[in-house]
C-alpha positions as CSV (number, residue, x, y, z in Angstrom):
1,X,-183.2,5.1,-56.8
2,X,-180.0,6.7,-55.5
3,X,-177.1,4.3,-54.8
4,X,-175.1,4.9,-51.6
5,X,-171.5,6.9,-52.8
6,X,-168.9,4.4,-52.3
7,X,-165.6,5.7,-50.8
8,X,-161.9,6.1,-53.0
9,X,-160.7,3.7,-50.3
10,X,-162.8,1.0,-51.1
11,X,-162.7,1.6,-55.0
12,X,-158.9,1.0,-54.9
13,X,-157.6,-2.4,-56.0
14,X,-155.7,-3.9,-52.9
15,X,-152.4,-4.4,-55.0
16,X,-152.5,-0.2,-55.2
17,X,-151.7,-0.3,-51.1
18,X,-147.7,0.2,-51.0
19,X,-148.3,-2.0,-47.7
20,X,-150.0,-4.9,-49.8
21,X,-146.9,-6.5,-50.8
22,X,-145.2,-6.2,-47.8
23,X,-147.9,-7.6,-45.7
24,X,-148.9,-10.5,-48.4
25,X,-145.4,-12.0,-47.9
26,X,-145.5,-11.7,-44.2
27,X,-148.6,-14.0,-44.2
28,X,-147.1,-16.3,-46.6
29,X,-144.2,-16.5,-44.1
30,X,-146.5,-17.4,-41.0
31,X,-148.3,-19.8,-43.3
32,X,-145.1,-21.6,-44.4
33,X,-144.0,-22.1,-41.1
34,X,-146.9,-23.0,-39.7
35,X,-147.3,-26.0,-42.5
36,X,-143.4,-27.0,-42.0
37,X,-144.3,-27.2,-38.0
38,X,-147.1,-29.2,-39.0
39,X,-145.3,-31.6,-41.5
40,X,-142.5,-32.2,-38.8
41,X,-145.1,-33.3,-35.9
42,X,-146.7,-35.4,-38.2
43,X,-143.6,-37.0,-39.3
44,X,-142.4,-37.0,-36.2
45,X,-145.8,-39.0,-34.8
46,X,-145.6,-41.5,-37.9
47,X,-142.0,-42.3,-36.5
48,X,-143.0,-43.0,-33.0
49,X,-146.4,-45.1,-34.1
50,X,-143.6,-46.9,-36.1
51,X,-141.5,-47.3,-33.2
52,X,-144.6,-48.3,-30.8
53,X,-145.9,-50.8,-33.4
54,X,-142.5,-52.1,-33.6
55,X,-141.9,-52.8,-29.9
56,X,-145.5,-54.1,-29.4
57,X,-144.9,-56.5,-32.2
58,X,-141.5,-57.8,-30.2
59,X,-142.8,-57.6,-27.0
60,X,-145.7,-60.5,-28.4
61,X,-143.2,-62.6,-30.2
62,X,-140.7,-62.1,-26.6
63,X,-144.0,-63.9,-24.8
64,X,-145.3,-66.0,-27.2
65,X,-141.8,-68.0,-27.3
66,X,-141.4,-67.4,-23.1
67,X,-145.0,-69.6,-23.3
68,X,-143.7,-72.1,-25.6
69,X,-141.0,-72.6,-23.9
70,X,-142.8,-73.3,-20.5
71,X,-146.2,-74.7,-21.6
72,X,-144.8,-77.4,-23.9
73,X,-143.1,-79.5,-21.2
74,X,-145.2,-78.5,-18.7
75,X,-147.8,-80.3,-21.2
76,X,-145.7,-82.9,-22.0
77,X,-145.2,-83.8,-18.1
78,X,-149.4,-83.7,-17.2
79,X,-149.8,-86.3,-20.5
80,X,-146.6,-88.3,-19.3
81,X,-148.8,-88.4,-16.1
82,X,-151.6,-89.4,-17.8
83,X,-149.8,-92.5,-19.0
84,X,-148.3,-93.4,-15.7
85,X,-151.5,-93.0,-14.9
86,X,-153.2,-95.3,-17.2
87,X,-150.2,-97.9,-17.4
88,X,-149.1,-98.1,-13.9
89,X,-145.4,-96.9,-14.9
90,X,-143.1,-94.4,-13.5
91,X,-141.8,-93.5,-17.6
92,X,-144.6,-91.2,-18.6
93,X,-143.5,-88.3,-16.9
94,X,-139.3,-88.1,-17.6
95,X,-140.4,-89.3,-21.2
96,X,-143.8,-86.4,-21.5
97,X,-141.4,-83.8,-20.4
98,X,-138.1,-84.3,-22.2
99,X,-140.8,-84.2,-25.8
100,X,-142.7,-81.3,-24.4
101,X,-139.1,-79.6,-24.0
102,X,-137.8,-80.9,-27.8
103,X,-141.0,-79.5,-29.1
104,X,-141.1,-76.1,-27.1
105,X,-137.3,-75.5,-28.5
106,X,-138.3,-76.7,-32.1
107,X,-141.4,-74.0,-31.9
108,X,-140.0,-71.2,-30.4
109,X,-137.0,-71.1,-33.1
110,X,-139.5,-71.7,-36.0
111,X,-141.2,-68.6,-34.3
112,X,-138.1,-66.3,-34.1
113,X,-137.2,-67.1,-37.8
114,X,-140.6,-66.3,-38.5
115,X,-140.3,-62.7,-36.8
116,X,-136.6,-62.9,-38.3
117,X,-138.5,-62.8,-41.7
118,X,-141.2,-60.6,-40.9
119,X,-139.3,-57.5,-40.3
């Protein structure tokens, strides 16, 4: 059985090309800037899901405290109601909302410390 004759070419170790070197260092240029492009985006798509997560987060402790402040006395004012109601009075509702305000202020600054302390 006769083996097919392999060219010189192909019997050459690539380090014997005079353009190997040359050409080696060119890729590992391309590569290293290629991977410093990619390390940049992805830091530079960490900071914004950072700065996303960060403004979501405010934007739900900005509403939660806009609710306090409004749903507090306006619950305070439908029980005072229910007590007019119930005792034939006219104090229930003054008395329902002025609470339902002290607690709305109370909650909505024991909910900003809270975010104070969370960040």
């Amino acid at each position: 059985m006769n083996l097919p004759e392999v060219p010189d070419e192909l019997r050459r170790a690539p380090e014997d090309d005079p353009e190997f070197g040359p050409r080696m260092k060119a890729l590992h240029d391309r590569v290293s800037k290629v991977t410093e492009h990619r390390q940049i985006t992805a830091r530079q798509a960490q900071h914004a899901q950072r700065s996303e997560n960060s403004s979501t987060y405010q934007l739900g402790v900005g509403l939660s405290i806009a609710y306090m402040f409004l749903g507090f006395p306006f619950v305070g004012v439908l029980i005072g109601a229910g007590v007019n109601y119930l005792t034939h009075s006219s104090l229930g509702i003054p008395i329902g909302g002025f609470v339902g305000i002290l607690v709305g202020c109370f909650t909505a600054i024991s909910a900003l410390n809270r975010a104070n302390q969370n960040r």
